[in-house]
Structure formats: structure tokens, C-alpha cells
C-alpha positions in Angstrom: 0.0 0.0 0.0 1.5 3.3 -1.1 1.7 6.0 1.2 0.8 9.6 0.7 3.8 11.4 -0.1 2.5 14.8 -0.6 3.5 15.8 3.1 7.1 15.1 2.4 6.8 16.9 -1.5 5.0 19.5 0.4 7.7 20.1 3.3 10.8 20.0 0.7 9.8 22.4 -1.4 8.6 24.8 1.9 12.2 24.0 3.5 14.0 24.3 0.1 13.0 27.9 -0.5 13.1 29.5 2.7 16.5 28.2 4.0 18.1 30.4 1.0 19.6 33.4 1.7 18.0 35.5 -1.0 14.6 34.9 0.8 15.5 36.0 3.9 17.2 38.8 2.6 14.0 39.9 0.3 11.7 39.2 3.6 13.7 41.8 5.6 14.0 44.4 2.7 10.9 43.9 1.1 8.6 45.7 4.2 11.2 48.3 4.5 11.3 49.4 0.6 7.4 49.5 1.0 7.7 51.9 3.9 10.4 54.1 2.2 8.4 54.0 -0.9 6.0 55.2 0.9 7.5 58.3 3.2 9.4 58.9 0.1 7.7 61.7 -1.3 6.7 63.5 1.9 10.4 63.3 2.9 11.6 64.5 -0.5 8.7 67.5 -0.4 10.5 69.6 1.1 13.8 68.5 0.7 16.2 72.0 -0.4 12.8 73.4 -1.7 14.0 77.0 -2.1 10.9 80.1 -1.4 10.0 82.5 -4.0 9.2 85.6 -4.0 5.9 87.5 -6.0 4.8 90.7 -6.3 0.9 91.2 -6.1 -1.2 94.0 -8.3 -4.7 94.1 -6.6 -6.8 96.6 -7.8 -10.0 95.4 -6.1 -8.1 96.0 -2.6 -10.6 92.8 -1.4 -7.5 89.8 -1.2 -5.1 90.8 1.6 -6.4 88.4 3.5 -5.5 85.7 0.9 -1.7 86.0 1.1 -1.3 86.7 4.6 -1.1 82.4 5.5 2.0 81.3 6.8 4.1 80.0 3.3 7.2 79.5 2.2 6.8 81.7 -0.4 6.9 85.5 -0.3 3.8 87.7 -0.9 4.4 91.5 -1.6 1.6 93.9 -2.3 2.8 96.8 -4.7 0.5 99.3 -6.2 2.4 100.4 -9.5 2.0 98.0 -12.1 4.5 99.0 -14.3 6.9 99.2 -11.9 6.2 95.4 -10.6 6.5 93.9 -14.2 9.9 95.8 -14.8 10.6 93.4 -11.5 10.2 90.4 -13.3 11.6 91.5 -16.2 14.8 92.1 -14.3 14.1 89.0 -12.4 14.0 91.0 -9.2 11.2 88.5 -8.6 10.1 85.3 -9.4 6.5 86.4 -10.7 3.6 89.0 -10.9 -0.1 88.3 -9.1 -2.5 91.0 -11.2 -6.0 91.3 -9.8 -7.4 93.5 -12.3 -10.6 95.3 -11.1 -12.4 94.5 -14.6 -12.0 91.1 -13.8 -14.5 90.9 -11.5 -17.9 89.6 -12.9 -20.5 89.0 -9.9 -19.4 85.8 -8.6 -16.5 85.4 -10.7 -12.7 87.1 -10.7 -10.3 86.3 -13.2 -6.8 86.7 -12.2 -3.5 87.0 -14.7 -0.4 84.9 -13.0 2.8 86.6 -14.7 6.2 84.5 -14.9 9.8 84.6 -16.7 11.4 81.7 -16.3 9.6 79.5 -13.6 6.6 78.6 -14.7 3.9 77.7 -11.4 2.9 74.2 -10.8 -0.9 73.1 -11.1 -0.9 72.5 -7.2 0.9 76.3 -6.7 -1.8 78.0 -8.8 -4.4 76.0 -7.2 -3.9 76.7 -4.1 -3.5 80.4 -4.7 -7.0 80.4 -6.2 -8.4 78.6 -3.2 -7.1 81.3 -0.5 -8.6 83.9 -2.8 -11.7 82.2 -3.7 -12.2 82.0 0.3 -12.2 86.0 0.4 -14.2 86.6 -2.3 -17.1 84.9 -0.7 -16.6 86.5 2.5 -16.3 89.7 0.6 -19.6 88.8 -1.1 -21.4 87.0 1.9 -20.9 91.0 3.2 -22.6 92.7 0.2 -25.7 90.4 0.6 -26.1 91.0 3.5 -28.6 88.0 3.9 -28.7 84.2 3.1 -31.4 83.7 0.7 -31.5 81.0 -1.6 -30.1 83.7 -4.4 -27.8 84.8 -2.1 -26.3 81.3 -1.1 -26.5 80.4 -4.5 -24.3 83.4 -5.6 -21.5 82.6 -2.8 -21.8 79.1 -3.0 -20.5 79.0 -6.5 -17.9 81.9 -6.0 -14.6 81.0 -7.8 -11.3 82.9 -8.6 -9.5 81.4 -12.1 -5.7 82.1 -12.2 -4.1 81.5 -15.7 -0.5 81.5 -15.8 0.8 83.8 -18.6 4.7 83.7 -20.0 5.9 87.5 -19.9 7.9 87.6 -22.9 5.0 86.5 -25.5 1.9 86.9 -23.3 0.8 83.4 -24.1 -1.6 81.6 -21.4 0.1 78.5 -20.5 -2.4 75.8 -19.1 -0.3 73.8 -16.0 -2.9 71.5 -15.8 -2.3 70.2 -19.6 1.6 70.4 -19.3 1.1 68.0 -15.7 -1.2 65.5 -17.4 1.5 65.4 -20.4 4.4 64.8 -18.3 2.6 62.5 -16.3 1.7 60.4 -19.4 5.3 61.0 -21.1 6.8 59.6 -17.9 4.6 56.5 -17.1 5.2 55.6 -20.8 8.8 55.8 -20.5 8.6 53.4 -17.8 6.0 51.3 -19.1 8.3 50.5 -21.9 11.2 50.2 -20.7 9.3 47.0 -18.5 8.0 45.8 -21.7 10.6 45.7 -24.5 13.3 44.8 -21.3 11.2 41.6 -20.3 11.0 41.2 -24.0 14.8 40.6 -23.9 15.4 39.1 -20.6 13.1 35.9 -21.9 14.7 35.9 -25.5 17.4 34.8 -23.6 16.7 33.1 -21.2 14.5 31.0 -23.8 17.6 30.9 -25.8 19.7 29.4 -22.9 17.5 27.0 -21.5 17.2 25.6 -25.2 20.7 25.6 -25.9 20.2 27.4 -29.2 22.8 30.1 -27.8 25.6 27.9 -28.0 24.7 27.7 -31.9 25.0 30.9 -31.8 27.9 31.7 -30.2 29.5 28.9 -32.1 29.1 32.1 -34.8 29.2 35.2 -33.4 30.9 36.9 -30.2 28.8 37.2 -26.8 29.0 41.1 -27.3 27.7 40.8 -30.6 25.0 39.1 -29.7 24.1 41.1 -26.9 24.2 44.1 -28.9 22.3 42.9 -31.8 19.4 41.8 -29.6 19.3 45.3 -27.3 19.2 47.3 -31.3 16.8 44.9 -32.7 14.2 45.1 -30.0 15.2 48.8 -30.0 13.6 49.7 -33.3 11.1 47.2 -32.7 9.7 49.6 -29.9 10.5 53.0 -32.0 8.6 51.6 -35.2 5.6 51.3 -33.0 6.3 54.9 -30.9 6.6 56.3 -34.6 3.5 54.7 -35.8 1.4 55.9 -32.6 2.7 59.5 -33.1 1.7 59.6 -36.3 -1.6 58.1 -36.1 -1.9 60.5 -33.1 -1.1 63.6 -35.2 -3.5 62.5 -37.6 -6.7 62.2 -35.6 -5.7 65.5 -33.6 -6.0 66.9 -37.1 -8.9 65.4 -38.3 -10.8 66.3 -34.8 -9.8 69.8 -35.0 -11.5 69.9 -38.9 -14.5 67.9 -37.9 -15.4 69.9 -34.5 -13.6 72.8 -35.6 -15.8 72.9 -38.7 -19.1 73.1 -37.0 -19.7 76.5 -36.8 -22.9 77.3 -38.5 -22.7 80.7 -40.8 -24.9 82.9 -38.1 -22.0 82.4 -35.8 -19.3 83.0 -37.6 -20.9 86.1 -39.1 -21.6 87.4 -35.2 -17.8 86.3 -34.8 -16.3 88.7 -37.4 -18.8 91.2 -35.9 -17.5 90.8 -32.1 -13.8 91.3 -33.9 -14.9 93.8 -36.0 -16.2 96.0 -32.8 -13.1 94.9 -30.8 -14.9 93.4 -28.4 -13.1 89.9 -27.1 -14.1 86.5 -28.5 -14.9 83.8 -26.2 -13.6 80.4 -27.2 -16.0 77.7 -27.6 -14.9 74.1 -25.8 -12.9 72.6 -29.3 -11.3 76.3 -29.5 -10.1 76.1 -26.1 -9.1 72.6 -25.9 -6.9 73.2 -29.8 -5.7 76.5 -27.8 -4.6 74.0 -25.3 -2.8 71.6 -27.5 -1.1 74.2 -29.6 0.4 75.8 -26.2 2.6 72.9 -26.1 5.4 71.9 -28.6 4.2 68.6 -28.9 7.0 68.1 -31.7 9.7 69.1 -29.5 8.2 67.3 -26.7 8.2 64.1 -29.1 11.4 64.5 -30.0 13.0 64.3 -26.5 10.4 61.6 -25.6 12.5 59.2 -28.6 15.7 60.7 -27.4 15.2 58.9 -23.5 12.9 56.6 -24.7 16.2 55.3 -26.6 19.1 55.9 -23.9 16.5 54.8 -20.8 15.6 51.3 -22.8 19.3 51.0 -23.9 20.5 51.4 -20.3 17.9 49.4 -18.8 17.9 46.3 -21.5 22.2 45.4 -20.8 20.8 45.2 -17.3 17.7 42.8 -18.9 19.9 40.8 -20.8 22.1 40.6 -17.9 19.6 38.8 -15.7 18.3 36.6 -18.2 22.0 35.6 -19.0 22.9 34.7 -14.8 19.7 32.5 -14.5 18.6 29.0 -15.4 14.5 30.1 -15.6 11.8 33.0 -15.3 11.6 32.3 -11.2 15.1 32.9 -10.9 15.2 36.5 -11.5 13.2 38.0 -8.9 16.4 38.4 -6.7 18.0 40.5 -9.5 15.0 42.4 -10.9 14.5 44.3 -7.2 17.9 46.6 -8.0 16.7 47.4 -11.2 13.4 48.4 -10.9 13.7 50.2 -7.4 14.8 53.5 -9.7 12.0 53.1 -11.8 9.3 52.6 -9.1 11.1 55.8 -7.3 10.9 57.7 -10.0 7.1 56.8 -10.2 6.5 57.5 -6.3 8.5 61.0 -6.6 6.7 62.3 -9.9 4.2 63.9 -7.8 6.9 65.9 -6.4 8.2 66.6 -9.7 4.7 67.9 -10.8 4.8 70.2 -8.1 7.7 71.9 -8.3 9.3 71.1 -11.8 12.3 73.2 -10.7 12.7 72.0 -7.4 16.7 70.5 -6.4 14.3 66.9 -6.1 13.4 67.0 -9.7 16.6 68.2 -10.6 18.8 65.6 -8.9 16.2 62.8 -10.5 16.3 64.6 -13.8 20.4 64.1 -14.0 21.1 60.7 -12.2 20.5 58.1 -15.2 18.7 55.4 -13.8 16.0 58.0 -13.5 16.3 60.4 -15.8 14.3 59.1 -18.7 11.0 59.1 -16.2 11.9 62.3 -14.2 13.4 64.6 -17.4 10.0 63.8 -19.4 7.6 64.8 -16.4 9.9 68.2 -16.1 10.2 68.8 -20.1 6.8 70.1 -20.5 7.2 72.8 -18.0 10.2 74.0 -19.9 13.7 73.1 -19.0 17.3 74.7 -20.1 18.9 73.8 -22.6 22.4 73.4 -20.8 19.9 70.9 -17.8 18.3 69.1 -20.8 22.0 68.5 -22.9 23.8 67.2 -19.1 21.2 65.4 -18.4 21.4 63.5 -21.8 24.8 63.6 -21.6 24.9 61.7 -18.5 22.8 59.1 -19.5 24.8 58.2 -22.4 27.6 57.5 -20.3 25.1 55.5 -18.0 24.3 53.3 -20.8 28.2 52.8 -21.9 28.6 51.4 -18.0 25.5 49.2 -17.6 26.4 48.1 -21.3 30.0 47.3 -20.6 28.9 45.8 -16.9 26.0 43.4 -18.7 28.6 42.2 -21.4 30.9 40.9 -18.9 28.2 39.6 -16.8 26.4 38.1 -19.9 29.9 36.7 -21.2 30.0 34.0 -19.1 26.7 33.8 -17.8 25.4 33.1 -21.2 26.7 29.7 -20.9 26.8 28.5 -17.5 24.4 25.6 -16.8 23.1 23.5 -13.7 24.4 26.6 -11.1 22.2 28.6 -9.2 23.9 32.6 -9.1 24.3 34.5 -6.3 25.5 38.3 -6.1 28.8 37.3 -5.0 29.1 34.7 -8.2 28.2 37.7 -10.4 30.9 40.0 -8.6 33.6 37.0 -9.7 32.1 37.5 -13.3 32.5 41.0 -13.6 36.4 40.7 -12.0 37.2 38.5 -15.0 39.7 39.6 -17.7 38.6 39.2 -21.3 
């Protein structure tokens, strides 16, 4: 009579796994990583976050109370408006508040947010409109004296608008396009680089475990083949990035005739009218949302999309190729996929940050280091960055990819054809320390 063995199956496997070192190493770090991942971006909030100073134009004399919180940032009330924007121009201050008194319509103020260089953050204009959306409906809970419904109504639905406008050209700039963009543009970056990185890392493992790689190498060099498969993959993922942008160009442009188009002749006679008489033109809901799209350089912000799209996947995929090279299967690489994707998962937790103060020393530092860059640098872009940031930043990350490229090969070398061995850290140190 056969006995049931599945206790012993059951108590080999359970012993096998957690006598090795690697899970009792991931079961101490793992909780802490959470917890710093976590804490992370409240710790980095206000890490070196510099205070800026702004001058503010009210001709209503009603927000005082709005900028007299507590904040890092400096409030100054100045009455000559001429002489405040000559302040930014010289860069005497870091921007100009104008509460124009026309811009009060009943319930509604509209208020101009002037800049040079440092553009405000969705979150910093926000919360400038909610301080003086609180005074105007104290100011206008005083004028009605009562509550009625009317009256409740009117305060109830009080709101101040702040649009951000770049001194030089006078252009509005819309912070809360320019965040969802470099949100997207980020999360795609690292979104890729998962995908068309796990694309290599099982090519070869798949290629090891079936031995074709020694058919292979029988042919060409281990750093051959390495490089071949990084490139290959490589323009597998621009031809698709290439295809998307232009299929996106193309319904942009077809939306904007279709919607754009519907304007019946009545209107657009009223239109010319308006512009005739000088009087302003309100955009419609397509006019404001093609304003919104053609306040961003969506070519330029393409363009450096490819450029780290290209130098984050080629950095990341040596490291891929690397893992897939040191082990024997798929549930192998967990131990070495933690130190690669802890960058990309920081970069993720911080981009909040990033969003909030794109000039900050926390998206800077993350914008420059390489094994963040590509996320960090494409959330910033949007919002405007130097030229001489955007070229160090690059140039950095070239150099990142010549390391992890040159580190992988050696790795890959001999991993690529080591059998029957389970690799530890310390194996792979002995890999790297050999001489070619």
C-alpha cells in the first residue's frame, strides 16, 4: 500500500526555499522598501525646496487676506504695475499676481499669473485660487447682507480662475495640460522600458535554456550578440512609438476639422462682428481645448520623448539581458529584478513631487542621475527646461548606458553559458572581476 507522499513533497519544497539566503534577505527588505516608498515623497517635499518671492497688483483691494497664511513663499503687495512687471523682467522677482478690477464679474474674478522663467505648478496656482476664492465669498457673503436661496446660490458658487501667462510673449500656459503630459510622457517611458526589457530578458533566457545560444555563439561573439538583440528590439519599440505619433497627429488633425468645422454661418458672421467692434471672442470648448494643444510643442516634446525613450531602454535592457544571461529560468530573476526596478518605481512615487515643483533640487537631482532620468526629465520637459539641464542630463545618460552596457557584457559573457548553477551576487561579482 503506497503511502501519501505529498506531506514530504509539500515540506521539501517549503524547506527548500526559505533556508536560502536570498529569501531572507527579500523578507527583511521587502517591508522596508514598502515603507520608504511610501515616506518617500513626503520626505523629498520639502527637501532643499527653495521660497519665491511675488509681487501682487490688486486693484480690487478685497484679497489681503489671501496672502497673509503662513508660506514658504513670499507675498508683496505693490501698487504700480509698471513698476512690478519691470521686477520680473529684471528677475528682481520670481513672478507678478494681477487682480485687475475688470476682472470681477459678480461671482467670478479672473486673475492674470505673470512669470519669466519659472513657470507655477498646477498644485501652486491651485492653491493660490483657493485662498482667494475664500475672500471673495466673504467679501460677497458681506454685500448680501442675507442668506437667501439667491444669495447662497451666488456665494456658493464663487470662484477665482488664475491663468498663468509667459511675460515675454503673453501666451496663457495651461499647468494643468503640461502635468497630465508629463505624467503620461513619464509613465510611458517606464511602461516601456518593462516591456521591451522583459521582451529581452526571456529571448534569452529562452535561448539558454534551449541551448540554441551555444549555436550561436558557435558564430558570433557574446558582445555581438548582446548588442544585436538590445538594437533589434530597440527599433522594434520606435517603429511602434513612430507609428502611434503619427496616427496620433492625424486624428488631432482630423478632430480639430470635424469639430472645428461646425460653426454654423450665423455664428461666424456674429464672430467677425464681435472682432470687428473689438470686443473679445470667447472660445468655444474645441477652440479652447486646440488653444490648449497648440500651447505645447508637442514636436519638440516628441522628439525628447525618442531621445530617453532610446538611452532609458538601452541602459535598462544590458541590465535585462544581464539577468536573463545569470539564470537557469523565469523564477530565478526575482532576486536581481529588485535593484533594477527600485529607480524606476522611485521615480514613479516621486513624480508627484516633480509635478509640483518642476524646478525644485528633487526633480533636478532625479532629472540628472541616469537610472532616472528618462521618467523624471520627461515629467519636467513640459514645463520648460534649459537647454544646458536638458544637454547634461542626456549627456549623462549616455555615459550611464556605456557602464551598464560594458557591466552586462561581462556579466552576460559568461553567464550566457553556465548551466546547472544557481547565481548569487557574490558569483556575479567573480564574473565581472574577470579579464577578457
Amino acid at each position: 500500500m503506497s503511502r501519501n507522499n505529498t506531506w514530504v513533497i509539500l515540506q521539501r519544497e517549503y524547506l527548500n526555499r526559505v533556508k536560502k539566503k536570498s529569501f531572507l534577505v527579500m523578507t527583511i527588505l521587502m517591508p522596508l522598501l514598502f515603507v520608504a516608498l511610501i515616506f518617500a515623497p513626503a520626505l523629498l517635499s520639502n527637501v532643499g525646496k527653495q521660497s519665491k518671492s511675488y509681487l501682487v497688483v490688486d486693484e480690487t483691494g478685497a484679497y489681503a487676506a489671501s496672502f497673509s497664511e503662513a508660506t514658504k513663499d513670499r507675498y508683496t503687495f505693490v501698487a504700480d504695475t509698471a513698476a512690478a512687471f519691470d521686477s520680473l523682467r529684471a528677475e528682481v522677482c520670481d513672478g507678478v499676481i494681477y487682480i485687475a478690477a475688470s476682472g470681477l464679474e459678480s461671482n467670478r474674478q479672473n486673475v492674470d499669473f505673470f512669470y519669466m522663467t519659472s513657470e507655477p505648478s498646477m498644485e501652486q496656482l491651485n492653491g493660490i485660487s483657493s485662498r482667494m476664492t475664500s475672500s471673495l465669498r466673504q467679501k460677497l457673503m458681506q454685500e448680501v447682507g442675507g442668506m437667501s436661496p439667491e444669495a447662497y446660490a451666488l456665494v456658493n458658487d464663487a470662484d477665482v480662475e488664475i491663468g498663468a501667462r509667459n511675460m515675454e510673449t503673453g501666451e496663457q500656459t495651461y499647468s494643468e495640460v503640461k502635468t497630465v503630459l508629463g505624467y503620461v510622457f513619464g509613465f510611458l517611458i517606464y511602461l516601456f522600458i518593462f516591456m521591451f526589457g522583459g521582451m529581452i530578458m526571456n529571448g534569452v533566457i529562452e535561448e539558454k535554456t534551449n541551448r540554441i545560444v551555444e549555436v550561436l555563439i558557435s558564430s558570433v561573439r557574446p558582445m555581438q550578440l548582446l548588442t544585436g538583440k538590445i538594437v533589434g528590439i530597440s527599433l522594434v519599440g520606435l517603429t511602434q512609438l513612430l507609428i502611434w505619433g503619427v496616427l496620433t497627429f492625424v486624428l488631432i488633425f482630423v478632430g480639430g476639422l470635424v469639430f472645428g468645422g461646425q460653426i454654423d454661418a450665423e455664428s461666424l458672421a456674429s464672430a467677425q462682428q464681435m472682432a470687428a467692434a473689438g470686443a473679445p471672442i470667447e472660445l468655444d470648448a474645441m477652440g479652447k481645448v486646440m488653444d490648449m494643444i497648440h500651447s505645447v510643442n508637442l514636436s519638440r516634446l516628441f522628439g525628447i520623448f525618442i531621445a530617453y525613450f532610446i538611452g532609458g531602454y538601452l541602459l535598462y535592457a544590458a541590465l535585462f539581458a544581464a539577468v536573463g544571461a545569470a539564470v537557469e529560468n523565469e523564477n530565478d530573476t526575482s532576486q536581481f529584478m529588485l535593484p533594477i526596478t527600485i529607480p524606476l518605481i522611485l521615480s514613479i512615487v516621486v513624480s508627484v513631487n516633480i509635478l509640483n515643483d518642476p524646478n525644485g533640487p528633487v526633480a533636478f537631482w532625479f532629472s540628472m542621475i541616469p537610472f532616472t532620468s528618462p521618467i523624471a526629465m520627461m515629467i519636467r520637459v513640459p514645463f520648460g527646461v534649459p537647454g544646458w539641464e536638458l544637454a547634461l542630463s542626456l549627456g549623462l545618460l549616455v555615459l550611464g548606458c556605456i557602464g551598464t552596457t560594458y557591466v552586462a557584457a561581462k556579466i552576460y559573457r559568461v553567464g550566457i553559458l553556465m548551466y546547472g548553477k544557481k547565481t548569487s551576487y557574490k558569483e556575479l561579482w567573480k564574473w565581472l572581476k574577470y579579464k577578457a
